[in-house]
C-alpha positions, 0 to 999 in steps of 0.5 A: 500500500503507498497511500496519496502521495499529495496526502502524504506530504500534507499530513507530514507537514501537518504533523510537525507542526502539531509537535512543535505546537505541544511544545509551544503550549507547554512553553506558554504554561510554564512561562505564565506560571512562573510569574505566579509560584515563587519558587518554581523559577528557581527549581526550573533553573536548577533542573535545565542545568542537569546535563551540564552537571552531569557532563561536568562530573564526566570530565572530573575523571573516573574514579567516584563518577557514578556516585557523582552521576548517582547523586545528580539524580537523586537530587533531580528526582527530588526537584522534580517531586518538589516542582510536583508538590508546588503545582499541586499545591497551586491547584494545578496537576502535576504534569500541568507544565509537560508537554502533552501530546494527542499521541504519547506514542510518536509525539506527534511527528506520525512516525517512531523512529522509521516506522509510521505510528498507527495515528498516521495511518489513521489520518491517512485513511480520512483524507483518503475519504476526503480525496477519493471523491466519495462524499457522502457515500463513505459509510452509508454504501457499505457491504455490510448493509447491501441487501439482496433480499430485494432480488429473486430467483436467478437474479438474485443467485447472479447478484449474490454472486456479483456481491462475493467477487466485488467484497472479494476484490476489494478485499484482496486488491492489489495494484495488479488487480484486473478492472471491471465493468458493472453493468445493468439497469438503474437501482440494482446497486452499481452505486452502492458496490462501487462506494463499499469497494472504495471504502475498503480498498482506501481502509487497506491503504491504497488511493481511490479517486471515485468520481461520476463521468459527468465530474471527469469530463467537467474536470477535462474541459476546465482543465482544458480551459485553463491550460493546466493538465495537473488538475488532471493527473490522479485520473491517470496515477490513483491506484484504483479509480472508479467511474460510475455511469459512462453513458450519462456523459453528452457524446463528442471527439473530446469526451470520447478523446477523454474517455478513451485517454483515461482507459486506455492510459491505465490499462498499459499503466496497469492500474486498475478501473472500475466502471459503472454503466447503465448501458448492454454491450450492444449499447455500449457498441452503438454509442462508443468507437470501436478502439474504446469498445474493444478496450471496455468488453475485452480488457474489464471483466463484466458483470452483470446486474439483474433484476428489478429497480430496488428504489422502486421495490422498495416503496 
């Protein structure tokens, strides 16, 4: 897993600051207390000048050093339970003045010593919701309440079956996981499968750009109007993105020239497409030319959804 790059970065800046903040509040405390509780000052002095002392009862020689480095800390841990019994007796915990981290752990820096800390991960996965262009979706669509119950017969053993090969991908994907095409009649849960993917694949760390075709092709023609292809790049760079409806999209030389620009791009990248559409392949074959059709039906495994509209069963 490699996570958004952009996201990254961000969040690594995002976490320095927020340790040198902890420190800064700290400072902030102790500063206003010291002109507040006689005595602190002084056990404050005395206990910044531990290292010093301690380097200066080294180059005394060896003989005697560790009954000198011995009492140097006997007298620092008494300091401190005086600074302690002070605070406390001011009306203040006894940490008040420490810094205080939100994570203990990695004191904020997202990572201790090489490896990232748990609290970095989890930052990382909530931009990933904040980026992936799910929205709304992210917890709602989930696999866990995706219902077959309004499906019967057939339909509902070939959506039972397309509901265990999507969990199963999102599940086990991978960089190299093969793209798919969903397709089938509006209400059958293209929508809600496509955002339960995502939801899990980002989870597992991996970058996810969900977005409707209509969003892409906007995004192509603003991108195109301002001269600025970077607004562009995660259709080409997210380790999965996912479309839903291709067929929505008004027809054209650009909008094909986007479409056909994104799938085929990522198929000799080898990064893996999910796509959503409302169209039957010979739809798909009278609407689209024959280089993105061949791409679409022979590069993406199919799966198709059947039954009846489950908005309409519902009510």
């Amino acid at each position: 897993m490699s996570f958004n790059s952009k996201n990254y970065y961000e969040l690594r800046e995002a976490f320095e600051k927020k340790h040198l903040a902890a420190a800064e509040r700290a400072e902030a405390r102790r500063t206003a207390l010291a002109g507040k509780i006689d005595g602190l000052s002084e056990i404050d002095d005395a206990l910044s000048s531990t290292a010093a002392r301690i380097m200066s009862a080294a180059f005394a020689g060896k003989e005697g050093l560790g009954d000198r480095i011995a009492g140097i800390r006997r007298e620092t841990e008494e300091l401190r339970a005086a600074r302690a019994a002070l605070l406390e007796a001011h009306g203040y915990p006894a940490d008040y003045t420490d810094v205080h981290y939100d994570c203990e752990k990695c004191k904020d820096l997202g990572f201790v010593e090489t490896k990232m800390c748990e609290c970095f991960k989890r930052a990382l996965v909530l931009r990933g919701y904040e980026t992936s262009g799910l929205g709304a979706l992210i917890g709602k669509q989930t696999f866990d309440n995706y219902s077959l119950d309004y499906f019967a017969g057939e339909d509902r053993e070939r959506m039972r079956q397309n509901f265990a090969k999507i969990r199963s991908y999102a599940e086990n994907f991978s960089k190299s996981s093969d793209s798919l095409l969903l397709m089938g009649g509006t209400g059958l849960g293209k929508t809600h499968l496509s955002s339960a993917l995502a939801k899990v694949v980002i989870d597992r760390g991996f970058d996810v750009l969900y977005t409707s075709v209509l969003n892409m092709i906007a995004e192509f023609e603003k991108a195109k109007f301002r001269g600025e292809q970077d607004d562009t790049d995660r259709y080409f760079s997210a380790e999965l993105l996912i479309v839903d409806d291709l067929g929505t999209e008004l027809g054209g030389s650009f909008t094909e020239s986007c479409l056909y620009n994104v799938i085929d791009t990522r198929i000799c990248k080898g990064l893996p497409t999910v796509i959503s559409t409302n169209l039957t392949a010979a739809q798909l074959s009278e609407r689209y030319t024959g280089r993105l059709f061949s791409r679409l039906l022979g590069v993406y495994k199919p799966l198709l959804f059947c039954g009846r509209d489950v908005r309409f069963e519902k009510k």
